[in-house]
TORKOL-4160 file (C-alpha; in steps of 0.2 Angstrom, whole numbers, padded with zeros to 4 digits, m for minus):
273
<pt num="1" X="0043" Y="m1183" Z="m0418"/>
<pt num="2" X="0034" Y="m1199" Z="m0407"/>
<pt num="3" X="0047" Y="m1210" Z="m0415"/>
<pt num="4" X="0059" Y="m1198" Z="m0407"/>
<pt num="5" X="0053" Y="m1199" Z="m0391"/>
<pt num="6" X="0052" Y="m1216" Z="m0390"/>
<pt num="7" X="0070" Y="m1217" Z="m0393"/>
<pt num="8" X="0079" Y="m1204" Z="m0380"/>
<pt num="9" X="0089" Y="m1212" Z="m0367"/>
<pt num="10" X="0081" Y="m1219" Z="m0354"/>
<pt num="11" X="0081" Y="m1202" Z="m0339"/>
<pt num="12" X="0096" Y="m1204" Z="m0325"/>
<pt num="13" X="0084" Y="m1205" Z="m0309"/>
<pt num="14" X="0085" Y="m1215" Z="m0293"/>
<pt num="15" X="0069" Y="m1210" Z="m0281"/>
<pt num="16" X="0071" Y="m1224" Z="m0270"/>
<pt num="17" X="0087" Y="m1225" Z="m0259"/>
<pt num="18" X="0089" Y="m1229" Z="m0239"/>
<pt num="19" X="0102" Y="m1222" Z="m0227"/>
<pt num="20" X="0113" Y="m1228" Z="m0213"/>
<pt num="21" X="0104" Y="m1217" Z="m0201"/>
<pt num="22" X="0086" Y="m1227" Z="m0199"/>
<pt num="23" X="0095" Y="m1245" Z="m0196"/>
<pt num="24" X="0089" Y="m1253" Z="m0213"/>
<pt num="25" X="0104" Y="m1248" Z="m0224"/>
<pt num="26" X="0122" Y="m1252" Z="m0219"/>
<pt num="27" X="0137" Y="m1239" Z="m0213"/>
<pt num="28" X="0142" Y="m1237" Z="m0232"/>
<pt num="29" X="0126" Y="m1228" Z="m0236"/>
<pt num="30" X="0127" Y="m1210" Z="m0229"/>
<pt num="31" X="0122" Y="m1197" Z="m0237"/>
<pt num="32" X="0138" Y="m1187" Z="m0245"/>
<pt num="33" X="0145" Y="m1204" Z="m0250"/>
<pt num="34" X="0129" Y="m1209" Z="m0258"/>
<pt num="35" X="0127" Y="m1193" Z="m0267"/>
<pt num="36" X="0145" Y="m1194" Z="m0273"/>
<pt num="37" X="0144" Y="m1213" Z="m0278"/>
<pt num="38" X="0127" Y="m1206" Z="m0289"/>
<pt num="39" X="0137" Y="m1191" Z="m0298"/>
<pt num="40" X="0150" Y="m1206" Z="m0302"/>
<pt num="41" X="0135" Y="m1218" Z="m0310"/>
<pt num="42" X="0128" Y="m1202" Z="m0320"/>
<pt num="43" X="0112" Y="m1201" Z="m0309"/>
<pt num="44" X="0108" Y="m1184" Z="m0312"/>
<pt num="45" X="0091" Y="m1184" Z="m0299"/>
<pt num="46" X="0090" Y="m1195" Z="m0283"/>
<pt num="47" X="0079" Y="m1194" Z="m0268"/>
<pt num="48" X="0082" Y="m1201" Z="m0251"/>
<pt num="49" X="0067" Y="m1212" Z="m0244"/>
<pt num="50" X="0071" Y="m1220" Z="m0228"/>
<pt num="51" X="0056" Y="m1230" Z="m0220"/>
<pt num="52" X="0043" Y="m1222" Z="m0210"/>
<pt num="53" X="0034" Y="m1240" Z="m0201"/>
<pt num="54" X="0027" Y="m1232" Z="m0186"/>
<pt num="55" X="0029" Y="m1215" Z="m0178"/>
<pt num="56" X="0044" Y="m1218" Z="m0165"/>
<pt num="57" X="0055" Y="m1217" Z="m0181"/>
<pt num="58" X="0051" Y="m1200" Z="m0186"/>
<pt num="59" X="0065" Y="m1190" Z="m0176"/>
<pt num="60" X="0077" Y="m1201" Z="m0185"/>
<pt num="61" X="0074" Y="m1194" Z="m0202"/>
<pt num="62" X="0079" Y="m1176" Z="m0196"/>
<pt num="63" X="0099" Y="m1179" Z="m0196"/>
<pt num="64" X="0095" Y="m1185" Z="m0215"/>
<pt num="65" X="0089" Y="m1168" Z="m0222"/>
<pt num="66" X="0101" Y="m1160" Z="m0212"/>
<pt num="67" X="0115" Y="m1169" Z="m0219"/>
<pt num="68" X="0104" Y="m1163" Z="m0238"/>
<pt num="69" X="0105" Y="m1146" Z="m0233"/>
<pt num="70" X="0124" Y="m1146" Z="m0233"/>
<pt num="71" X="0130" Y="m1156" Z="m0248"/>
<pt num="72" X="0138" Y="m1145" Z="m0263"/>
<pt num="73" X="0131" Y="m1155" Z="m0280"/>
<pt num="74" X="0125" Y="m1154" Z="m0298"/>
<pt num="75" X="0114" Y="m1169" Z="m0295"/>
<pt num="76" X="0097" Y="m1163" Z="m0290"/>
<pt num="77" X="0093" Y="m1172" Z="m0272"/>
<pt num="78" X="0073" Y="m1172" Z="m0264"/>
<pt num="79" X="0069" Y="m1179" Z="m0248"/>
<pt num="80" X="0054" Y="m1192" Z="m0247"/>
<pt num="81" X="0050" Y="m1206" Z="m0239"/>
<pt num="82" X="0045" Y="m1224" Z="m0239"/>
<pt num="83" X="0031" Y="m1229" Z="m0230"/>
<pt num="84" X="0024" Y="m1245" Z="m0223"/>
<pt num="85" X="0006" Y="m1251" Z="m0219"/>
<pt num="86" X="0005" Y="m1251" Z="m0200"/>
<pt num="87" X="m0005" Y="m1269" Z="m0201"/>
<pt num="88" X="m0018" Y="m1279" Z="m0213"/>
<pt num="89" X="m0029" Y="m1267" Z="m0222"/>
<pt num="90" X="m0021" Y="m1253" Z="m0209"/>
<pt num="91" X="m0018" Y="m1238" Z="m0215"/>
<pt num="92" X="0002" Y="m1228" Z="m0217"/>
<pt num="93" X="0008" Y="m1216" Z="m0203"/>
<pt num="94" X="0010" Y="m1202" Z="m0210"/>
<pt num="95" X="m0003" Y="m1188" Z="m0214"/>
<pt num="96" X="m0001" Y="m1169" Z="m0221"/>
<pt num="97" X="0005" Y="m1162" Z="m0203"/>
<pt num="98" X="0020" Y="m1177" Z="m0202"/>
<pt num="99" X="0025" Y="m1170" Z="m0222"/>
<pt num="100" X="0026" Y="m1151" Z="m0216"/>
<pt num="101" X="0034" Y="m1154" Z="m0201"/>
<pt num="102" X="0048" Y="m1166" Z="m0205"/>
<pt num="103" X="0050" Y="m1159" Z="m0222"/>
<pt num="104" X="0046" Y="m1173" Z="m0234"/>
<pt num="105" X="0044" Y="m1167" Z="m0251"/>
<pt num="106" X="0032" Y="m1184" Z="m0258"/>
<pt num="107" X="0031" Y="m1201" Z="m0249"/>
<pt num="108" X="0034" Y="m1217" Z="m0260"/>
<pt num="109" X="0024" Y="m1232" Z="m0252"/>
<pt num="110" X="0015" Y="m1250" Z="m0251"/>
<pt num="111" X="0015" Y="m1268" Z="m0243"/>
<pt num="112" X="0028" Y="m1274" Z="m0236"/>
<pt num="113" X="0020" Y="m1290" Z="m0228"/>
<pt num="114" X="0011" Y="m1307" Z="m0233"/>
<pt num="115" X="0000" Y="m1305" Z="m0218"/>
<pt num="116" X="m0003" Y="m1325" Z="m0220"/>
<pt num="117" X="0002" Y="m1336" Z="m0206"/>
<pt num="118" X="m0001" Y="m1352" Z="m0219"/>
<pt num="119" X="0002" Y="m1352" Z="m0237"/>
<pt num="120" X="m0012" Y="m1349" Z="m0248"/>
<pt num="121" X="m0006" Y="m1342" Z="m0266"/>
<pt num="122" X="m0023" Y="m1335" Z="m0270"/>
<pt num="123" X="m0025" Y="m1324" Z="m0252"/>
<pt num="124" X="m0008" Y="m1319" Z="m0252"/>
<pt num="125" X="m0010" Y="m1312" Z="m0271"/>
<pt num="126" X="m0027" Y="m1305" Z="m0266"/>
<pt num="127" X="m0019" Y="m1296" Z="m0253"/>
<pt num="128" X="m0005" Y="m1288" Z="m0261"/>
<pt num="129" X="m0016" Y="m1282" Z="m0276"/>
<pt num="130" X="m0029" Y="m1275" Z="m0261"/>
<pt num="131" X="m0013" Y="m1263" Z="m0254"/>
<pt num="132" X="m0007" Y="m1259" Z="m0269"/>
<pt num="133" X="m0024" Y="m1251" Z="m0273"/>
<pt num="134" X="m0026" Y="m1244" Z="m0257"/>
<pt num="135" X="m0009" Y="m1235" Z="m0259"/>
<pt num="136" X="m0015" Y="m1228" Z="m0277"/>
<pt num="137" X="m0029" Y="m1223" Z="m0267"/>
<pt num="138" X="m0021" Y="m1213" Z="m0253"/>
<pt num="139" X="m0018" Y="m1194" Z="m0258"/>
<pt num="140" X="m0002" Y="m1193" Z="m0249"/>
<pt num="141" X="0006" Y="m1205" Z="m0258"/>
<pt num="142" X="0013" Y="m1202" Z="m0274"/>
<pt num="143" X="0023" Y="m1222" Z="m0279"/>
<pt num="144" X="0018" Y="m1237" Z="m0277"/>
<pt num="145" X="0036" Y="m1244" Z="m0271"/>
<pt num="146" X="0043" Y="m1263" Z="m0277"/>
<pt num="147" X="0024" Y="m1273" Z="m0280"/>
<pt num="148" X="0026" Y="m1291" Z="m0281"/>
<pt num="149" X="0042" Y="m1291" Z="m0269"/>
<pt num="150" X="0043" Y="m1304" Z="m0255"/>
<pt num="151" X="0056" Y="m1305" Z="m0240"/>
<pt num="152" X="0066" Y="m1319" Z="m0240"/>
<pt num="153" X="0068" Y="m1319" Z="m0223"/>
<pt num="154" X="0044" Y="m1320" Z="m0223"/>
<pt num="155" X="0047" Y="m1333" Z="m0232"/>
<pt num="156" X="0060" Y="m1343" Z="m0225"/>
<pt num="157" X="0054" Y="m1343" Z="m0207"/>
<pt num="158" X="0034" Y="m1345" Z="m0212"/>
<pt num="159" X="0040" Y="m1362" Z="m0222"/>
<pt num="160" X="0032" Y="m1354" Z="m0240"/>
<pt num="161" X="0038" Y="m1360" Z="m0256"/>
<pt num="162" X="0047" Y="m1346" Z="m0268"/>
<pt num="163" X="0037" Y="m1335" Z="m0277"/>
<pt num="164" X="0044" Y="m1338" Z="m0294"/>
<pt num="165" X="0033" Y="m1330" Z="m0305"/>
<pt num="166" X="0022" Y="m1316" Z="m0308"/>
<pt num="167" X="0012" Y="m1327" Z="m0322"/>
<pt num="168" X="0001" Y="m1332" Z="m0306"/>
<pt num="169" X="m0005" Y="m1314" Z="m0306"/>
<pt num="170" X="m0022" Y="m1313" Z="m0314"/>
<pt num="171" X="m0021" Y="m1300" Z="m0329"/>
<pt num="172" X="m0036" Y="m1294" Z="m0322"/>
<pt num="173" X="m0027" Y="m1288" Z="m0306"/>
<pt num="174" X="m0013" Y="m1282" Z="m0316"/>
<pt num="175" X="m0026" Y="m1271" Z="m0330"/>
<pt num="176" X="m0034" Y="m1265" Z="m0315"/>
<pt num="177" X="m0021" Y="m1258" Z="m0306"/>
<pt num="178" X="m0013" Y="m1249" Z="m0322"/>
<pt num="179" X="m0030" Y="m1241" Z="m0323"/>
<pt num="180" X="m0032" Y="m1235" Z="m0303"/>
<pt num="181" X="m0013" Y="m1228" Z="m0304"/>
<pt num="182" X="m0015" Y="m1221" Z="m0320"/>
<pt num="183" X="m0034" Y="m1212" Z="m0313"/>
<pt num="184" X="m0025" Y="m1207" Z="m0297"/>
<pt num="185" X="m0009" Y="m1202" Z="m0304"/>
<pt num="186" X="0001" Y="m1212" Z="m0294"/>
<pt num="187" X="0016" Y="m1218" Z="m0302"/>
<pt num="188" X="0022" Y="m1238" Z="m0298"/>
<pt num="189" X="0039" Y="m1242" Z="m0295"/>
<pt num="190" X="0054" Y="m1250" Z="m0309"/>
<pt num="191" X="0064" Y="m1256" Z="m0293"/>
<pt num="192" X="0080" Y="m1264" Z="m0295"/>
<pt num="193" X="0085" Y="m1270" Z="m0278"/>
<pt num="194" X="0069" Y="m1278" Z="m0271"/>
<pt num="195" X="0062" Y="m1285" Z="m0292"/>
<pt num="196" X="0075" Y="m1287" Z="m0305"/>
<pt num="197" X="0091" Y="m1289" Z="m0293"/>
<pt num="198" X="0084" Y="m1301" Z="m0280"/>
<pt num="199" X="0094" Y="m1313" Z="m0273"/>
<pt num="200" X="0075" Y="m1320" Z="m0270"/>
<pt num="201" X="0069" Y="m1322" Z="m0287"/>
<pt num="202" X="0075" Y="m1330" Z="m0304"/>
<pt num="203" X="0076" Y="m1327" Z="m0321"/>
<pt num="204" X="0057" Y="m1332" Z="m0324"/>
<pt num="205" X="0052" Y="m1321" Z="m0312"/>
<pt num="206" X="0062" Y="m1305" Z="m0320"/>
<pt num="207" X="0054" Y="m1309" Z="m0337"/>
<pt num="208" X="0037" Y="m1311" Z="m0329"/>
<pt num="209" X="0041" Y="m1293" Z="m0319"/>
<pt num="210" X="0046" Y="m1285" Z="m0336"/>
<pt num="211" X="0029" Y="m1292" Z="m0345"/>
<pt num="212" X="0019" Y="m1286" Z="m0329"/>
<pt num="213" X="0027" Y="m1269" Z="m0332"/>
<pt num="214" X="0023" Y="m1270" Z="m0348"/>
<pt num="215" X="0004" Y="m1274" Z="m0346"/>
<pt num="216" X="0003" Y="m1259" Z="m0334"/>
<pt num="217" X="0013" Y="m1247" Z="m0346"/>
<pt num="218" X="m0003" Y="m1252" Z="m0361"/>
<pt num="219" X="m0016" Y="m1248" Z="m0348"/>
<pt num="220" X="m0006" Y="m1230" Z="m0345"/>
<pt num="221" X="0002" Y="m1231" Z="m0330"/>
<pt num="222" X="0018" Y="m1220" Z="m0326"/>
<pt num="223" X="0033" Y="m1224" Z="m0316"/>
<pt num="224" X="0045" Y="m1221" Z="m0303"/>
<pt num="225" X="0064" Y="m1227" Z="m0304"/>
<pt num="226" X="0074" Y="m1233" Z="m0288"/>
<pt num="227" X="0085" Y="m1245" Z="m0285"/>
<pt num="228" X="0081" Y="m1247" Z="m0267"/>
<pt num="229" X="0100" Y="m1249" Z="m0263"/>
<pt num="230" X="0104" Y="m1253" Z="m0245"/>
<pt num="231" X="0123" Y="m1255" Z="m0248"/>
<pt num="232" X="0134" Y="m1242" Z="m0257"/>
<pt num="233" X="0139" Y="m1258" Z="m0270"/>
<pt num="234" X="0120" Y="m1256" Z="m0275"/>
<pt num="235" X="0119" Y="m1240" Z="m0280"/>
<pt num="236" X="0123" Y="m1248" Z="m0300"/>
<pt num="237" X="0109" Y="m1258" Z="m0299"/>
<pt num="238" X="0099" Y="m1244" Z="m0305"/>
<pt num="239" X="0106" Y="m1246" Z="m0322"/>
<pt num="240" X="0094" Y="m1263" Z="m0325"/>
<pt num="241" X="0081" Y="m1251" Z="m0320"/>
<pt num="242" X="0087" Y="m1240" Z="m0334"/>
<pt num="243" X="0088" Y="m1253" Z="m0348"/>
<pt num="244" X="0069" Y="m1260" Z="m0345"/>
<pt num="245" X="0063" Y="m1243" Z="m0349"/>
<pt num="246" X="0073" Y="m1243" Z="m0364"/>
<pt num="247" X="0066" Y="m1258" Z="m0367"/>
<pt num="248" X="0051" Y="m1257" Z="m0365"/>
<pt num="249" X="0053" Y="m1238" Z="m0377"/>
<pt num="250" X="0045" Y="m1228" Z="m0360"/>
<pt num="251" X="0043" Y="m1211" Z="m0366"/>
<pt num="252" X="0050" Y="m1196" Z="m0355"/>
<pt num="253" X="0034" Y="m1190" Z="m0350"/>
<pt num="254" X="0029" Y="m1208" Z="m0342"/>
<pt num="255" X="0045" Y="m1207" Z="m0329"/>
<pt num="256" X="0038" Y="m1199" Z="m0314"/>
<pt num="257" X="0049" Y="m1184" Z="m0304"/>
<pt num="258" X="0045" Y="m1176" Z="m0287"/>
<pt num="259" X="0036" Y="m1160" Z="m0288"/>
<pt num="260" X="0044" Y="m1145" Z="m0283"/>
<pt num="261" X="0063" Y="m1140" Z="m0283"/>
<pt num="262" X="0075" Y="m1151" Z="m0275"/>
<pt num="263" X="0084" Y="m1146" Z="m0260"/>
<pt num="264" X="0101" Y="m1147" Z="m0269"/>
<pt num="265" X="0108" Y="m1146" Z="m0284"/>
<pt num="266" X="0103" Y="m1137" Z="m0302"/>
<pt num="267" X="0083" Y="m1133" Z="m0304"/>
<pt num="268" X="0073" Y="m1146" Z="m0315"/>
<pt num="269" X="0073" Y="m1135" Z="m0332"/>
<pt num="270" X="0091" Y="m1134" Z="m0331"/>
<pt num="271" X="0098" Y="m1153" Z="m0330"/>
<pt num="272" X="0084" Y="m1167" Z="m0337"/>
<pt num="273" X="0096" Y="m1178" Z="m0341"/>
C-alpha cells in the first residue's frame, strides 16, 4: 500500500498565481483567461495570490475575488494572498481582521529582499533563513513561498555576483527549517517561476534546489505547489513543479491544499486529481 502511494501521480495544483489587477503580472494574466489556460494544462486546484506589501494595496484585491465569484469552472479556485515583509526583521501587513474583511481564504508568504547594501554571502544567507523562520512562525501564514529566490534586477543594480548555488546553504539551516515547518505546519513552496524556471539561475542551482527540497522532505516538511506565473505563457511551468514531486516520490498527504471549500468549482472530495 506505501509503495502505492509513492507512485500516484504527482496532484494537479497551482497555489501561487498573480493577476493583471495589482501591477505585477502582465495584461494576459486576468482571471477568466487564467482559469481557462489551467482547465487546458489539467490543473484541477489553483489559487490566486497577488501581493499584499503594504496596506495602500489592499482595495486592489477586491475586483480579483469579484471576478472569482463569477467564473463558471470544474477547477476548484481559492483566493489567497502573497505577502511580503514590510522591512528587515519587520513583520507582514496582514492580520486576522485584513483576512475577514477582504476575503482571503490563507496567505502564502516570505522575503523578498537581500536587505544588504554590500555583498556579504554569509549575512545574506543568515538573513533569508532568519525570514523564512519567521514566516513558519507566523500563524497567519500557511506557505513559505519561493526560498532561496533572488531578484535579478537586486542583484543587477547592487553590483552582487549570481547566486549560483544553494550548496552554500549550511545543511544545518536547511534541517532546521524542515523541522520548524514541519512543527508549525507551514508548508514550503515547489515554485516554478522564481526556482526551477529562472531566467536568474543555472542548471547547478536547480539541482542544488531539488537536493534542498529533498533534505527538507527527510526532515518532514510538507509542500505547496505554484508556479508563480506572471504571464499567461507561464502558466506550464507548473509542470516542472509536478515532475520534482514525482521525483522526489512525494506522497499525497505531503502536498499542501487551502483549507475550506473553494469559491468555485467541484468541493475537495469530489475532484483530487
Amino acid at each position: 500500500m506505501a509503495q502505492e502511494a509513492m507512485n500516484l501521480p504527482c496532484p494537479r495544483y497551482d497555489f501561487h498565481l498573480h493577476t493583471k489587477y495589482l501591477g505585477c503580472a502582465n495584461e494576459t494574466m486576468e482571471v477568466g483567461a487564467i482559469v481557462a489556460e489551467c482547465e487546458r494544462l489539467g490543473v484541477t486546484r489553483l489559487a490566486i495570490t497577488d501581493h499584499l506589501n503594504d496596506l495602500e494595496q489592499l482595495p486592489r484585491h477586491r475586483p480579483i475575488l469579484r471576478d472569482l465569484r463569477e467564473l463558471e469552472t470544474q477547477v476548484e479556485v481559492y483566493f489567497g494572498v502573497e505577502l511580503n515583509f514590510t522591512g528587515c526583521d519587520e513583520g507582514f501587513p496582514f492580520n486576522e481582521e485584513i483576512k475577514e474583511q477582504y476575503g482571503f481564504q490563507f496567505a502564502i508568504g516570505g522575503i523578498h529582499s537581500t536587505y544588504l547594501k554590500e555583498y556579504d554571502l554569509r549575512k545574506l544567507i543568515d538573513i533569508q533563513h532568519r525570514h523564512h523562520l519567521r514566516t513558519c512562525e507566523d500563524p497567519l501564514v500557511q506557505v513559505l513561498v519561493h526560498p532561496y529566490w533572488f531578484s535579478k534586477r537586486e542583484f543587477k543594480e547592487k553590483g552582487f555576483p549570481p547566486f549560483e548555488s544553494l550548496q552554500v546553504v549550511p545543511e544545518a539551516y536547511v534541517r532546521e527549517l524542515g523541522q520548524v515547518a514541519r512543527e508549525t505546519g507551514t508548508a514550503i513552496e515547489i515554485n516554478a517561476c522564481a526556482n526551477l524556471q529562472s531566467s536568474v539561475f543555472g542548471e547547478d542551482y536547480v539541482r542544488s534546489y531539488v537536493d534542498f527540497l529533498a533534505i527538507l522532505a527527510a526532515e518532514g516538511a510538507t509542500f505547496s505547489l505554484g508556479s508563480d506565473a506572471h504571464d499567461i505563457s507561464q502558466l506550464a511551468t507548473i509542470r516542472t513543479v509536478w515532475e520534482v514531486v514525482e521525483q522526489l516520490h512525494l506522497p499525497q498527504e505531503r502536498i499542501w491544499t487551502p483549507e475550506g471549500e473553494p469559491i468555485q468549482g467541484f468541493p475537495k472530495a469530489v475532484a483530487s486529481y
